[in-house]
C-alpha positions, 0 to 999 in steps of 0.5 A: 198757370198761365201759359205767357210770362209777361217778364220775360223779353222776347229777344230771338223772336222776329216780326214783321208788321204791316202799315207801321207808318202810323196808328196801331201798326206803328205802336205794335212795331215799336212795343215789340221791339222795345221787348227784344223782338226784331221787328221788320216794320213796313211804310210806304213813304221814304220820311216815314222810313227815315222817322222810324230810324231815327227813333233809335230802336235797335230792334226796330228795322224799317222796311222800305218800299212796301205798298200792298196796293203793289205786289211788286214791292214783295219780293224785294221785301222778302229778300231783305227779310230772308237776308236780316234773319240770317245776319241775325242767326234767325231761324225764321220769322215768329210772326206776320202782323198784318195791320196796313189799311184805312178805308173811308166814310161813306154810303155805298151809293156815294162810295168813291170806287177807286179809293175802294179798290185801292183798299180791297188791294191793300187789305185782301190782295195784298194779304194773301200775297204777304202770306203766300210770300212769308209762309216758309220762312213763318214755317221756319221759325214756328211762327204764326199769323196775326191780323189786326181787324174791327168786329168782322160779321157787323154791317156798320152804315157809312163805314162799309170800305172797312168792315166788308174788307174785314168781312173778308178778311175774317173768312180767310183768317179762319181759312187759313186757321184751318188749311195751316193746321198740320204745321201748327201755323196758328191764324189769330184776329186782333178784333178792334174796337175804337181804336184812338189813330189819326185815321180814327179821328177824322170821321168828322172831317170825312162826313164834312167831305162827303157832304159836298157830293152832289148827292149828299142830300140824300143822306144828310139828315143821317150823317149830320146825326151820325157825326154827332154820335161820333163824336163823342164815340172818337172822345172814348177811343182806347189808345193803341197801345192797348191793341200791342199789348194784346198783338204781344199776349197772342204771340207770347202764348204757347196756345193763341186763342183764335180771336182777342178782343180790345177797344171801346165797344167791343162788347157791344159788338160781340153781342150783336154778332151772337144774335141771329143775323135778321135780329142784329139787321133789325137792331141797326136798321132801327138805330139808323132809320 
């Protein structure tokens, strides 16, 4: 027997959804709440906290400022949270999606360090002060943690802003796993692969920039055949709502596996990730040479 009925709604269960502003964090706040869920979903910008009032989604609560690059931002929204819950008769909270972030395209010779700063506060920093800030009320509602992230033991060329944050992420997502144990608090990964958002598909336009550094010469051959591959890649991206669907199946299980898997080429990644790590070098050195 399963242990998910997809049927059921999942009224009396709270969320809250980081950088729900747009791309995947925006679908999962919205098909959530369309399931009954209240769901506290976190923008940074005032229009994009008055567009997702005016969808009309009663479960749906804009959560207005939070910018993970500002831990000051958190208290405020952990007192707004604490005070919905307990008009709505919450116990506590079901679940911490964490979903903000971007990153940018790049060699890490060429790398605009202030733009990598700014997202190392954002995915990591921000994280842990979200999870450090939630905790009690997630203990309080049985809740667990979700974070939303790309094939984590994978170094990908060009795109290192995201995936060493997800290097990251992926070692305090297990930690946390671990550390949260005794009050079966679980840590579960969303792992992504192309995902159709509008970050997604500015890899052109973001190989375009980057080709105007004074030292893309450098690299140009590879990006100019990098892009190309690309491409066609973002032609084949699965849409986001396929990754909501799996955020839903992780927190209707009454045992969440540890890790979900979702997007166009996911299993290709798996498979580099169970090879040894000189052999997987080998293999994307050899792809990039």
């Amino acid at each position: 027997m399963s242990d998910i009925d997809s049927r059921a709604p999942m009224t009396g269960k709270s969320a809250l959804v980081t950088g729900s502003s747009s791309g995947i964090g925006r679908e999962t706040a919205r098909h959530l709440a369309r399931l009954g869920c209240a769901v506290f979903a976190t923008v940074r910008k005032e229009k994009d906290r008055d567009e997702l009032g005016g969808l009309g989604e009663p479960n749906l609560i804009p959560l207005f400022p939070l910018d993970l690059r500002d831990r000051d931002d958190i208290p405020s929204a952990q007192e707004f949270v604490e005070r919905e819950l307990r008009q709505r008769h919450m116990s506590g909270l079901s679940a911490l999606v964490l979903s903000a972030g971007g990153g940018a395209v790049a060699p890490l010779e060429l790398m605009d360090l202030d733009g990598f700063e700014r997202e190392l506060r954002a995915r990591l920093v921000g994280s842990v002060a979200m999870v450090q800030a939630f905790l009690p009320m997630l203990r309080a509602g049985n809740g667990r943690i979700l974070w939303i992230v790309t094939p984590a033991t994978i170094p990908t060329p060009y795109v290192a802003s995201i995936h060493a944050c997800d290097f990251a992420a992926n070692c305090l997502a297990r930690t946390l796993d671990i550390e949260l144990q005794r009050w079966g608090i679980p840590s579960v990964q969303i792992r992504c692969g192309g995902i159709k958002t509008a970050k997604g598909l500015e890899t052109t336009k973001e190989v375009e920039a980057i080709l105007r550094h004074p030292k893309a010469d450098l690299y140009r051959d590879s990006l100019e055949k990098w892009s190309q591959e690309m491409a066609d890649f973002d032609r084949k991206r699965t849409p986001p709502g396929k990754v909501a669907e799996q955020v839903e199946r992780a927190l209707r299980s009454r045992s969440p596996r540890r890790r979900y898997s979702v997007g166009y080429m996911r299993r290709a990644a798996a498979i580099l990730e169970a090879l040894p790590q000189s052999l997987a070098d080998r293999v994307l050195k050899g792809r990039f040479a």
